[in-house]
C-alpha positions as CSV (number, residue, x, y, z in Angstrom):
1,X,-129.8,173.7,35.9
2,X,-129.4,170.4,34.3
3,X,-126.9,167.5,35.4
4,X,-124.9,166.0,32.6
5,X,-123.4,162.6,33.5
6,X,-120.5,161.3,31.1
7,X,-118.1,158.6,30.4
8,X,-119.7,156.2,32.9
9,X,-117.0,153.6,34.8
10,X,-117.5,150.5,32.9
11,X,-117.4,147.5,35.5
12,X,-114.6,145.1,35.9
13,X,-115.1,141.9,37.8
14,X,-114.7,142.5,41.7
15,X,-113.6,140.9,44.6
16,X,-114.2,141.3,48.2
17,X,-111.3,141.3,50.8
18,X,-112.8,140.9,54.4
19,X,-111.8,140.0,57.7
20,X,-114.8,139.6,59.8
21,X,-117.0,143.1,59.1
22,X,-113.9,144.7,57.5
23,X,-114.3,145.0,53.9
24,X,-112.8,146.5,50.7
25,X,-113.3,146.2,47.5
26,X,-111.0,145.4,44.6
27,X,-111.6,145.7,41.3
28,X,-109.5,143.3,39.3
29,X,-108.5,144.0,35.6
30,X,-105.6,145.9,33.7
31,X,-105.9,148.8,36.5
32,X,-106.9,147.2,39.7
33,X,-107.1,149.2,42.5
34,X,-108.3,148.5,46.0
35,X,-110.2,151.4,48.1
36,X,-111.0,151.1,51.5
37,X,-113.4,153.5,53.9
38,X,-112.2,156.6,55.3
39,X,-113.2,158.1,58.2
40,X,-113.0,161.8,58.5
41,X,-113.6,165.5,61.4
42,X,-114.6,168.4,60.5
43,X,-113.0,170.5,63.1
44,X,-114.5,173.8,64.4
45,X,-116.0,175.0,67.4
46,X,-119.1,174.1,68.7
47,X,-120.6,178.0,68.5
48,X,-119.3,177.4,64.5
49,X,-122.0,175.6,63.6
50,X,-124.8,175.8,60.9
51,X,-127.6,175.9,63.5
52,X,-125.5,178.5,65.3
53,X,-125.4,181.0,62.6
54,X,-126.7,184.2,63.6
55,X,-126.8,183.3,67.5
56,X,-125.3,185.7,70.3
57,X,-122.5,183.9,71.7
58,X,-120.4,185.8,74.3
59,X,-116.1,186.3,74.6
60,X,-116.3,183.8,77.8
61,X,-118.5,180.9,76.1
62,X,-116.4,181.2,72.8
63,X,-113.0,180.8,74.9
64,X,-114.8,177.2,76.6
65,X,-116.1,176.1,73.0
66,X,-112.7,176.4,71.7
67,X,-111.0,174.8,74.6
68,X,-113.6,172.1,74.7
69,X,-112.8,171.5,70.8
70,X,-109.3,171.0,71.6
71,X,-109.7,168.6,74.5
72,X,-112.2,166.5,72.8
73,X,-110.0,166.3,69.3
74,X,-107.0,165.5,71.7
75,X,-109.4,162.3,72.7
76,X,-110.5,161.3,69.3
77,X,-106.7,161.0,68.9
78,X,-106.2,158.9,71.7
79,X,-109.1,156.6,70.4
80,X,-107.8,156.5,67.3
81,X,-104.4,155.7,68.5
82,X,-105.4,152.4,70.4
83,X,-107.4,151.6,67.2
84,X,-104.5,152.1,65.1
85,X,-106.6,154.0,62.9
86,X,-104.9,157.1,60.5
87,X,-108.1,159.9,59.9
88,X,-108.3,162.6,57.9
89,X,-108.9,165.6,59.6
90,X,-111.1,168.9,57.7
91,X,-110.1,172.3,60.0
92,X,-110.9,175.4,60.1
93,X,-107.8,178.3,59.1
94,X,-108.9,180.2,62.3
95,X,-108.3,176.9,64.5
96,X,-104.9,176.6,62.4
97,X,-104.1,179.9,64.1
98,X,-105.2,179.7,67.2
99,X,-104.1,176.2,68.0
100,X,-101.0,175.7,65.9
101,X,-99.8,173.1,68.4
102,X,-103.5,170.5,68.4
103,X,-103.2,170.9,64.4
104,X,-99.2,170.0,64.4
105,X,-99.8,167.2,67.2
106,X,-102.8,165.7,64.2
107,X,-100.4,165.4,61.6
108,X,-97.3,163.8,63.5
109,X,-99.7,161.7,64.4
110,X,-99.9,160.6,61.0
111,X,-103.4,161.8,60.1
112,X,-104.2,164.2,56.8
113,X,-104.6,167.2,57.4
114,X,-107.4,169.3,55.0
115,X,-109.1,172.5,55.0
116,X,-112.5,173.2,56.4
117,X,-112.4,176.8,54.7
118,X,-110.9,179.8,56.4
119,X,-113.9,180.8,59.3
120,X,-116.9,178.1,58.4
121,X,-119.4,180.2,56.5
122,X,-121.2,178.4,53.3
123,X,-119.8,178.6,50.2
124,X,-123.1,180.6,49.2
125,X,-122.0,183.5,51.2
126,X,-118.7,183.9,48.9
127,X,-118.0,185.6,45.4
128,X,-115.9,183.2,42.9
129,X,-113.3,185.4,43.5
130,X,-113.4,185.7,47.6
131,X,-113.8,182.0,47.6
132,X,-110.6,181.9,46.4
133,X,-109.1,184.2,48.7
134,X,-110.8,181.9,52.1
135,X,-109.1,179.1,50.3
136,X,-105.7,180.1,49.5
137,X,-105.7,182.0,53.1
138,X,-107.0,178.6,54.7
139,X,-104.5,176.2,52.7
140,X,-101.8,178.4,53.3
141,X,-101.7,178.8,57.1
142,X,-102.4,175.2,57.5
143,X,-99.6,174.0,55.5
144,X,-97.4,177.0,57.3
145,X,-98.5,175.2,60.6
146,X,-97.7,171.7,59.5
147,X,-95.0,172.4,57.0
148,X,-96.6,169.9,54.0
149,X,-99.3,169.9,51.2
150,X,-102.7,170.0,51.8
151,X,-104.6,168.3,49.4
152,X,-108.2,168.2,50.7
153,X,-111.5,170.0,50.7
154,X,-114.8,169.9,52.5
155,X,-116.9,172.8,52.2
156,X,-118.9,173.4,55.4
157,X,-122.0,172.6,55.6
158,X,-121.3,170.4,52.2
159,X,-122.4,173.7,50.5
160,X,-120.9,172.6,47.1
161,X,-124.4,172.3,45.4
162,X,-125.9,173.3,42.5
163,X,-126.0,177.2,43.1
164,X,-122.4,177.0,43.9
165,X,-121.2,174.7,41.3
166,X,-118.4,177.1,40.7
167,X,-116.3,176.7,43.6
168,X,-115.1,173.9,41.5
169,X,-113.0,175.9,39.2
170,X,-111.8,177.3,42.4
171,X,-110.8,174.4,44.4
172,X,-108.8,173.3,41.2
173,X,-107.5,176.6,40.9
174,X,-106.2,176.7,44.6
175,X,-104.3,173.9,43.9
176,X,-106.8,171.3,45.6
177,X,-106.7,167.9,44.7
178,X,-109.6,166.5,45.9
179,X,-112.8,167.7,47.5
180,X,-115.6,166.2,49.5
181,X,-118.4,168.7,49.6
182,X,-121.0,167.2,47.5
183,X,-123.6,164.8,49.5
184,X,-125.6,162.9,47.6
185,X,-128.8,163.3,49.0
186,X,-131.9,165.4,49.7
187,X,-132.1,168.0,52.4
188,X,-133.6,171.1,53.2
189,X,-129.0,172.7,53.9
190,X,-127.7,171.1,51.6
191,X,-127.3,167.9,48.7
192,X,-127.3,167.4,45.0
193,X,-129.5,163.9,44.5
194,X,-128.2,163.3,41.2
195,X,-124.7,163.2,41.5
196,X,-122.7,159.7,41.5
197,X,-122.5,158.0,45.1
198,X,-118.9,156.7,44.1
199,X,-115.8,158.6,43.8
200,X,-116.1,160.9,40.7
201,X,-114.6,163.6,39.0
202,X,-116.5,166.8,39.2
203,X,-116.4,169.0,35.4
204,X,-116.4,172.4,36.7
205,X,-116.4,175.3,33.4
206,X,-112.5,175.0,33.0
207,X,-111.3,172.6,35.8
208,X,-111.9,169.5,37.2
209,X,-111.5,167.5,40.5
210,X,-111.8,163.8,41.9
211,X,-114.9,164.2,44.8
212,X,-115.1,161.8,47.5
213,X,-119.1,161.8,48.3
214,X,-120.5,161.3,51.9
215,X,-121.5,157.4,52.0
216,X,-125.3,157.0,50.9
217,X,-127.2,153.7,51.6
218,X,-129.1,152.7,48.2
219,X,-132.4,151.2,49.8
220,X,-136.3,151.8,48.3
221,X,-135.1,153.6,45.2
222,X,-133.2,156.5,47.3
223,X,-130.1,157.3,48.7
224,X,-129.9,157.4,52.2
225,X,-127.6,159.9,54.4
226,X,-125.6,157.5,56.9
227,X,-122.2,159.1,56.5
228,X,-122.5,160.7,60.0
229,X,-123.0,163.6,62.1
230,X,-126.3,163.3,62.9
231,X,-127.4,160.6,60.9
232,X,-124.9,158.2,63.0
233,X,-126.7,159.8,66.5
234,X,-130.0,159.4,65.4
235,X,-130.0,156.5,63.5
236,X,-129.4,152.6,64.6
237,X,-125.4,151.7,64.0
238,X,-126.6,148.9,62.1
239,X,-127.8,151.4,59.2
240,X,-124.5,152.7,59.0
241,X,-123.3,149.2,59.0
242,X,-125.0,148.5,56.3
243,X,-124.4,151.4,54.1
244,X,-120.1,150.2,54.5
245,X,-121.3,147.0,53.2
246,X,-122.9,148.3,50.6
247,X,-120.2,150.4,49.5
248,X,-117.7,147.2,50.1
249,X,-120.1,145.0,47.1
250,X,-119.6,148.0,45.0
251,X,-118.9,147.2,41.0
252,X,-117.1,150.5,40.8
253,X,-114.5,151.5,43.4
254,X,-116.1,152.8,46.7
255,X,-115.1,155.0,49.1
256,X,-117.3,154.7,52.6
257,X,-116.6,158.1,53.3
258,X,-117.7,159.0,57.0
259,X,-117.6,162.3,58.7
260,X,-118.0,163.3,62.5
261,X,-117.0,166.2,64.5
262,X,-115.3,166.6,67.6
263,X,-118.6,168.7,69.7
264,X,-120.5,165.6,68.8
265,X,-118.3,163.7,71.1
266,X,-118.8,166.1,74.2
267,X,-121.9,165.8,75.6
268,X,-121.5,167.8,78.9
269,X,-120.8,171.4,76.7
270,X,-123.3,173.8,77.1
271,X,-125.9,173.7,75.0
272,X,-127.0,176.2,72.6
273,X,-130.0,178.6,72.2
274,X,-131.5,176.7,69.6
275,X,-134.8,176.2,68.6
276,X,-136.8,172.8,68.9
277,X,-136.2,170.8,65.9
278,X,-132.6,172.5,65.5
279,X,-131.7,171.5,69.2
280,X,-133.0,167.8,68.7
281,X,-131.0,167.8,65.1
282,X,-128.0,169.0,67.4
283,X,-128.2,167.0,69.9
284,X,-129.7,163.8,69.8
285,X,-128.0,160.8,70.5
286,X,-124.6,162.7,71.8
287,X,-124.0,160.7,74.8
288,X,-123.6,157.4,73.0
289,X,-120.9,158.5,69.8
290,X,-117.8,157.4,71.7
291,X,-119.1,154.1,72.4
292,X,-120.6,153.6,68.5
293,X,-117.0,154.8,67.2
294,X,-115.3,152.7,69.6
295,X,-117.7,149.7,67.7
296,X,-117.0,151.2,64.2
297,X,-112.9,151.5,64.5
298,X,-113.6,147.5,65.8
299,X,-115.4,146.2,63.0
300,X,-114.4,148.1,59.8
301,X,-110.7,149.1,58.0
302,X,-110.0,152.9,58.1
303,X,-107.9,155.1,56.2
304,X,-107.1,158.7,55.2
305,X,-108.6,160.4,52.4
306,X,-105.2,160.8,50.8
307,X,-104.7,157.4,50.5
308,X,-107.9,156.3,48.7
309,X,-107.1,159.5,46.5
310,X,-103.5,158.0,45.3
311,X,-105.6,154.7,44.8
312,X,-107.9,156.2,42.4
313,X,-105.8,158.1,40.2
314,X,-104.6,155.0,38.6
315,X,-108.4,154.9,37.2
316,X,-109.2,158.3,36.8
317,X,-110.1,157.9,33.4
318,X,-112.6,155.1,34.1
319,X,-114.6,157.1,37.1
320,X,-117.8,158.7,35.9
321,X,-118.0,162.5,35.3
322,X,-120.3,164.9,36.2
323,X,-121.3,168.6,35.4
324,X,-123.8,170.7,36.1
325,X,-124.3,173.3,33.8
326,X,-126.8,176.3,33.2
């Protein structure tokens, strides 16, 4: 497959808005717009996954996963709360269903609320067509649950790639407005290198849609993964740091897209069977994420995805393109 990049944003002259280490970028001409970072969850259970896939997991241990999701969601709220910070939240259908109440008590708190697919498998292990279905099925009970749109996607796993560049026509299809599935990077799960680190619109065969990438830090002719998940408990906060910064100097209109999920902010849950290098992926640096989000929601400006998407649709037309084709 090749990747075919068109209609490039051309540059305006920028401006950068900061008080202390909070940043954003505006970019001043005829359609100025100012974008901000977002922080994001992806919420499952902690048996859900990627390194879990395959694993025995019995009735009992499911039942304190879930609950154990739920508790430490309700305390991500209450952190964001005394921040004054709005999220966006990525969940599951199945947690949609079976706690209604923890995905109602997200949006009146005024967070977004988006899909995280119906169950959490990869987009590889879908048709076109039952891709659709897990997305119309997962849209569908979350808006039932909070009674308004859902605009967002993230693909778990961010298994929008190459070999699944069709989803695309889907997401559009299902009504999705945005999507943020595609990282930037190289990894033996997941990644497509080539594609833009700033907010683009994704040409599917038929349809298109805006895509908010994971945050990438340009250093030594590659893009570094310092969006999260395990990249922000492995790595020193300063690199993430960093990365915000870069995306705040940004000619084009940046989004510092970050992503965490709830089981990396519970540190007592029983661990999983894994192997070696998948238990040290899992669960390195767990016991010290509250404490570097605490330092995060300090130092930067938040926002929901939503609202960086309203942003950007006044320059739609002037974010670069990109397909990949056969």
């Amino acid at each position: 497959m090749r990747e075919i990049v068109q209609s490039p944003y051309r540059p305006l002259g920028t401006t950068s808005v900061s008080t202390g280490a909070s940043a954003r970028t505006r970019v001043e001409g005829p359609s100025a717009v100012s974008v901000a970072n977002v922080i994001s969850f992806d919420v499952e259970e902690h048996d859900r996954i990627e390194a879990a896939v395959g694993l025995p997991c019995s009735p009992e241990l499911k039942a304190d996963y879930a609950a154990r999701m739920e508790s430490s969601t309700r305390r991500l709220l209450d952190q964001l709360a005394a921040a004054k910070v709005t999220a966006t939240f990525y969940i599951v259908g199945e947690i949609a269903r079976a706690h209604p109440k923890l995905v109602r008590d997200i949006f009146a708190a005024g967070h977004e609320v988006g899909s995280h697919s119906w169950d959490h498998r990869r987009i590889h292990q879908f048709t076109p067509e039952s891709f659709r279905e897990d997305l119309r099925k997962s849209k569908d009970v979350l808006e039932q649950t909070i009674g308004a749109a859902v605009f967002g996607f993230r693909a778990p796993t961010f298994s929008l790639m190459r070999e699944t560049w069709w989803a695309i026509d889907a997401l559009a299809e299902c009504g999705f407005e945005y999507d943020s599935s595609i990282f930037p990077v190289r990894h033996d799960r997941y990644g497509l290198p080539t594609a833009p680190r700033v907010p683009f619109i994704a040409q599917g065969r038929e349809h298109e849609i805006l895509e908010l990438p994971p945050l990438t830090y340009r250093v030594a002719g590659m893009n570094l993964p310092v969006a999260g998940g395990g990249y922000f408990r492995l790595f020193p906060l300063a690199v993430m740091r960093a990365g915000l910064r870069q995306a705040a100097r940004s000619e084009v209109p940046q989004v510092g897209m970050l992503y965490f999920h709830p089981w990396e902010f519970d540190p007592d849950q029983p661990k999983l069977p894994l192997g070696r290098l998948a238990r040290w992926r899992t669960y390195v640096g767990i016991g010290r994420t509250t404490d570097r989000l605490a330092q995060l929601l300090g130092e930067f400006r938040f926002r929901r995805a939503i609202d960086a998407v309203r942003d950007l649709r006044a320059i739609s037309a002037e974010l670069p393109r990109f397909q990949v084709t056969d």
